[in-house]
C-alpha positions, 0 to 999 in steps of 0.5 A: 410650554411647561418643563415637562413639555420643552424636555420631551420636545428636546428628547424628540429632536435629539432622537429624530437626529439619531434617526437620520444618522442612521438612516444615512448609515444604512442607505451608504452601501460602504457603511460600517455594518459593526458602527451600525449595529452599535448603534442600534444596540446604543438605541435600544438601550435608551428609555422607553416610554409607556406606550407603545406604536406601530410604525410604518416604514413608508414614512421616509421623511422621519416625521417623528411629530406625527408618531407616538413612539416615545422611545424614537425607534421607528421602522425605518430605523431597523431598515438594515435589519428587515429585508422588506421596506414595507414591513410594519415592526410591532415595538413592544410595550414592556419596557423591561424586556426591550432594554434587556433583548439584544440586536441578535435576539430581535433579528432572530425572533423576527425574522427567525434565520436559522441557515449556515450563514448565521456564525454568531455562536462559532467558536473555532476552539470547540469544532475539531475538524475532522480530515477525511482520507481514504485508502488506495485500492491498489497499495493501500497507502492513505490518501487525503479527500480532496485528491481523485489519485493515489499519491504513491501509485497514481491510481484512481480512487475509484479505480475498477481493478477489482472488476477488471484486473490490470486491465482497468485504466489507472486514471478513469473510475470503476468501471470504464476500461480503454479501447485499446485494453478492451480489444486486447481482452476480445482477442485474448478470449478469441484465441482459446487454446484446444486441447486435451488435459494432458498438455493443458494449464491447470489452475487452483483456487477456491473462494473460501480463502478469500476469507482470510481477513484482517479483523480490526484494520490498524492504521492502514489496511494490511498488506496481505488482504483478499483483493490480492486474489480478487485483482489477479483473477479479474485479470486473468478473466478479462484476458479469458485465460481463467476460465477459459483457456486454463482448467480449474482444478478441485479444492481440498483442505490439507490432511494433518498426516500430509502437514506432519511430513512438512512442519511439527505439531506445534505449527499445526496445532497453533494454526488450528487453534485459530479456528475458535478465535475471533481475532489472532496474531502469531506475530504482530504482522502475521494475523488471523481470523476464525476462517484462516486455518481452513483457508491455509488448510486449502491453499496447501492442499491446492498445491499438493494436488496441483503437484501430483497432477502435473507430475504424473502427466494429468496437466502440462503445468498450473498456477496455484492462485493460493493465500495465505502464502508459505515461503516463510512458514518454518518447521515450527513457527507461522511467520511473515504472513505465512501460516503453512509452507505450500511450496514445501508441501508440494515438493513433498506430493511432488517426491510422493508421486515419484520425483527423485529431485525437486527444484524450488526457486524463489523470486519473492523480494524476501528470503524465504527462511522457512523452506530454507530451513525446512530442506537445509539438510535435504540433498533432493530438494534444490533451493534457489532464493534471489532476494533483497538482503542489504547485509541482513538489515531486510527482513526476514534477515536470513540469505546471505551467501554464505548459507548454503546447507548444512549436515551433507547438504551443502551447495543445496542453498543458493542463495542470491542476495541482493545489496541494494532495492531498485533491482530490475530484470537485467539483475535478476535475467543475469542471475538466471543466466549465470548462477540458477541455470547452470547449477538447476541444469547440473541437478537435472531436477524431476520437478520445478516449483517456482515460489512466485512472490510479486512484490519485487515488481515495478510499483510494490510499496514493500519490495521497492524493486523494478521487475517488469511483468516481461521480466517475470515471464522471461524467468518463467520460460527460462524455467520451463526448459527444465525438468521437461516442463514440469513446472508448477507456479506458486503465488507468494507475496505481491501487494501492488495490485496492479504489479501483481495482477500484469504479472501473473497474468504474464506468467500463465501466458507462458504457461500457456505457451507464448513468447515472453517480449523481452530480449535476454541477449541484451541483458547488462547488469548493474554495478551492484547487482554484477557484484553480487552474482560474481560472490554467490559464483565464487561461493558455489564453485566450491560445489557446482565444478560447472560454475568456473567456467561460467566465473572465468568469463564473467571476470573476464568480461565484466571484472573491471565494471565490477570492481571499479572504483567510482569515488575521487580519491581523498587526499591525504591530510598531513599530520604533525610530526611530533619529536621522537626523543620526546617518546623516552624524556621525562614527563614529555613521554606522556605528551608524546603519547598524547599527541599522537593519539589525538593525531591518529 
């Protein structure tokens, strides 16, 4: 045997041994997949000779005698690679090009896998992943993907509110309703009212002012938007109030001669420019689109007529299911979402028609600084605002007690500002109870107007009060007994859905003429709320003589709660006394002066 042979005789050994280690690699099922692979990268890499061979993986004994492949890789050794055992693999004959190809590049070329399972290219610094959220139907707040319910409000994400009011079940998706809600609506549109027009429930709404939009979406969807209107009128539908039991009532745009009684020409000019833009904003939480001013054109052209109708006997009483709201719009300036002021426009149609003294009450959670400037000088208008006030820190900052009208006006503007969020219907019930029916019932106005903003219910993510749908039906039948139920009911805020939904469609039930479920006997206030209401009395005594009566026995009955003190009593921490001859001796005189007024 010559050199040239014993060598390849040695190579051959020594690759048949590398051979076995890897087949013992490959058949233990703990293996070290990493140690394998670089091994057979190592392998690849050795010398290849001229030749090359087709292997055939049935030899399972590594007969290496009886194969010419010189570079010692045989089929078997790439058994961790092929998912067939009997599947011949062709080697190459190029030797240059098996010492540059790599594991990866054989087992792709090959076998050609291409699924999700290959992350050999994957670097976690090139993918950004993307969070998915979505916005709640029903108080728009963000949710992230992988929850079916609102975080904030519980509601499911593809909740059928929109389809079927408050109705809709919160936890079941669109389109499933509860037995229980489904045979409440077949007996509510069972029990139609029959009547003539003259003692019917009139109701305004026109679908063009669902267009009234926010054009581009900011980080969430704005609070004021078209479902508001969508929600309560499935409701009121699924309940066969309307259409059903209320009659509609024709649409018209506003006139400009009519606005001019109500704002200057600079509010009207500035929302009719709207018109030619694609996009606005008249404050940065007060937008419009191209179709806002027509919108606004007929939501107070609604409340107009719905005023003159019920005053001059046509209807008994109507809801103006109207956006964009009003009751912050001033003489100048569009506001708060507000573009013109629909419960001062209707007040104005009320006086045209006739009535002499017009009372407005406001129960929307935030002041309404427009119509309060609008009749701050007007003895014929009685406005009543209960809202949150907290010291002017809640928007819009206006409604403290002490504005009560101005120039011969005074006592014209209560105002009921609350201290704190979190008031329910014992606050408010107890505020109608003491301050808003003695003094409405004082005035004897011809026509009631209520500016019905919802967003002091129970669940809206602005007011962040606790006013029950029964609480606002309460209110609403404590209101009809005034000006010989003539009473019109206007919507303003409200951007729970639900909240707003359930509570309109409480509200138009007493229209209708049903008993409100809640007791207003059992009305106790809160510490806070009581407070409040035995200020505005104290304030308004000054012009409403009625009131004192009313003071005397509210201190009384409820002036220790009020005015009692709930916190432990501090103690006293002593000071250092410090010399008094020190006040008139030399430079001590200095140090006496400092000490104590470190001390103080």
């Amino acid at each position: 045997m010559g050199r040239n042979d014993l060598n390849r005789e040695c190579l051959i050994n020594s690759e048949s041994a590398k051979i076995s280690e890897m087949t013992h690699l490959n058949n233990d099922e703990t293996g070290n997949d990493s140690r394998r692979k670089q091994l057979l990268r190592e392998e690849l890499k050795g010398r290849v000779g001229e030749e090359g061979t087709v292997a055939s993986s049935d030899n399972t004994s590594h007969d290496v005698k009886n194969s010419e492949d010189v570079s010692g890789i045989s089929a078997r050794h790439l058994v961790g690679i092929s998912n067939s055992e009997n599947e011949p693999l062709v080697i190459p004959k190029n030797g240059e090009q098996q010492i540059d190809m790599t594991l990866e590049d054989i087992y792709n070329g090959h076998y050609d896998f291409n699924d999700e399972d290959d992350d050999s290219d994957w670097d976690p610094l090139e993918k950004q992943v993307e969070v998915v959220k979505w916005f709640c139907v029903n108080c728009t707040m963000v949710n992230l993907s992988d929850v079916v319910h609102c975080d904030i409000c519980g509601e499911h994400k593809d909740s059928g509110i929109l389809r079927f009011g408050h109705f809709a079940s919160p936890f079941l998706p669109k389109g499933d309703i509860t037995e229980n809600e489904l045979e409440a609506t077949e007996r509510s549109k069972d029990s139609r009212l029959k009547g003539s027009s003259s003692d019917s429930t009139v109701v305004g709404f026109d679908e063009r002012m669902l267009l009234h939009a926010e054009v581009e979406m900011k980080s969430h969807p704005h609070p004021e938007r078209p479902d508001r209107l969508r929600a309560i009128a499935a409701s009121l539908a699924s309940a066969g109030i309307f259409p059903g039991k209320c009659y509609p009532i024709s649409a018209r745009e506003i006139t400009r001669e009519e606005l001019l009684m109500v704002h200057a020409l600079e509010n009207i000019e500035a929302v009719e420019l709207t018109s030619r833009l694609h996009a606005s904003y008249f404050t940065p939480d007060t937008y419009a689109n191209e179709y806002s001013a027509r919108a606004a054109r007929l939501a107070a052209g609604l409340c107009a007529d719905l005023a003159s109708t019920i005053f001059s006997g046509r209807a008994k009483n109507g809801f103006a299911l109207v956006r964009p709201p009003g009751h912050h719009a001033g003489v100048k300036q569009a506001m708060g979402f507000c573009l013109h002021n629909n419960a001062a426009v209707a007040a104005f149609a009320a006086q045209n028609a006739g009535a002499k003294r017009v009372l407005i009450v406001d129960w929307d959670v935030h002041h309404g600084n427009g119509t309060q400037e609008i009749f701050d000088r007007s003895k014929s208008v009685l406005y009543i605002s209960l809202h949150r006030h907290e010291g002017g820190r809640f928007y819009p900052g206006t409604g403290a007690a002490e504005e009560v009208g101005s120039l011969g006006a005074e006592g014209y503007c209560i105002n009921i500002p609350w201290s704190r969020g979190g008031v329910g219907d014992n606050d408010y019930v107890f505020a109608f109870q003491h301050i808003v029916l003695p003094i409405a019932s004082e005035f004897a106005p011809d026509f009631t107007i209520i500016s019905a903003g919802f967003d002091a219910a129970r669940g809206d993510p602005l007011g962040c009060c606790d006013v029950t749908p029964a609480g606002y039906a309460l209110m609403t039948q404590m209101l009809t007994a005034l000006s010989g139920g003539k009473l019109l009911v206007i919507l303003e805020g409200g951007y729970n859905l639900r909240s707003i939904s359930s509570s309109a469609t409480a509200v138009i039930k007493v229209l209708l003429g049903e008993s409100p479920e809640a007791n207003p006997d059992c009305t106790v206030p809160s510490k806070s709320g009581l407070r409040t209401v035995m200020e505005v009395m104290k304030i308004q005594m000054n012009f409403w003589p009625t009131l004192e009566s009313n003071f005397n026995k509210v201190l009384s009955r409820w002036g220790l709660y009020a005015f009692q003190n709930t916190r432990k009593p501090t103690k006293k921490r002593r000071r250092a006394v410090v010399p008094v001859w020190w006040k008139c001796w030399g430079r001590k005189r200095f140090l006496y002066h400092l000490l104590t007024k470190r001390l103080r």
